[in-house]
C-alpha positions as semicolon CSV with decimal commas, in nm:
position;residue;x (nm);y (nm);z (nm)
1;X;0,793;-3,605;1,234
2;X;0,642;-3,329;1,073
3;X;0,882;-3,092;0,827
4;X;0,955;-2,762;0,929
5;X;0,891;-2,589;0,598
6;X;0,660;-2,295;0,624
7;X;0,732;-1,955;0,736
8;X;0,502;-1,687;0,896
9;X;0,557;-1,383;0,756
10;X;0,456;-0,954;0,828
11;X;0,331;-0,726;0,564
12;X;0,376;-0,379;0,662
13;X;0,402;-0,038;0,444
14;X;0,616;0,189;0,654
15;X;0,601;0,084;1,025
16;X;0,271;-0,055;0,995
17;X;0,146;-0,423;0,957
18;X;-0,091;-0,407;0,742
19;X;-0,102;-0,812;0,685
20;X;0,031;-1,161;0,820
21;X;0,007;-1,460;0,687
22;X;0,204;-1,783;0,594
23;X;0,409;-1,950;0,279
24;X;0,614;-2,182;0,152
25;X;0,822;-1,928;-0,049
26;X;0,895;-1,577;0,090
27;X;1,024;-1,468;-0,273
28;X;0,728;-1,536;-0,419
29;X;0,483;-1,428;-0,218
30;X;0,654;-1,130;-0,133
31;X;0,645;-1,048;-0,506
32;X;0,282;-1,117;-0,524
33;X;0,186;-0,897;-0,255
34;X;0,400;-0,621;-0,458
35;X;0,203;-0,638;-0,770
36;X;-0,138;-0,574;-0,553
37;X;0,028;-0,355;-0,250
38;X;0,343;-0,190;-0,432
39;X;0,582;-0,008;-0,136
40;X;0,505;-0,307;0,082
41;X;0,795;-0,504;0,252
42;X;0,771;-0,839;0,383
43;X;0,935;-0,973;0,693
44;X;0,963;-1,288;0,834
45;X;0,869;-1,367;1,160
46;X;1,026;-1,620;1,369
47;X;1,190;-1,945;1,243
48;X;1,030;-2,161;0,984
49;X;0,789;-2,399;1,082
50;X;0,586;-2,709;1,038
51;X;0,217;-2,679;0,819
52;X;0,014;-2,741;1,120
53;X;0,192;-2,463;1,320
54;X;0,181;-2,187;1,097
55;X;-0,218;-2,261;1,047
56;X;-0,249;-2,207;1,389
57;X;-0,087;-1,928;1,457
58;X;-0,246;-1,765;1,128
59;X;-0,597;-1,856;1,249
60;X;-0,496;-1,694;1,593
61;X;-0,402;-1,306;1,439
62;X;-0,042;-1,398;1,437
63;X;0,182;-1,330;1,742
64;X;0,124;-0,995;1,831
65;X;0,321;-0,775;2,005
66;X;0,189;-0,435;2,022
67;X;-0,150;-0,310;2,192
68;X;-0,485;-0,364;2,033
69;X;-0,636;-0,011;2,084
């Protein structure tokens, strides 16, 4: 069984998403998207989950839950 060790994550500056994406380490990557987008926060978004998972639902757009205008 596969390990449940990646988490999907939201970018957003203000109330905007401005990028998803997934990681190992929220810390981290949170504090790499603050040296290139400072006044970002990140969020995660659902539970963690396996690899394989997370790949798909990054190659998707993420889970989106607002309208696409």
């Amino acid at each position: 069984m596969a390990e449940r060790d990646t988490f999907k994550y939201q970018l957003k500056k203000g109330g905007k998403i401005v990028h998803r994406g997934i990681t190992n380490d929220l810390n981290r990557r949170e504090a790499e998207h603050q040296e290139r987008f400072p006044g970002t926060k990140l969020t995660q978004e659902g539970r963690r989950v396996t690899r394989e998972s997370a790949l798909k639902w990054e190659r998707r757009g993420g889970k989106r839950s607002y309208k696409k205008s």
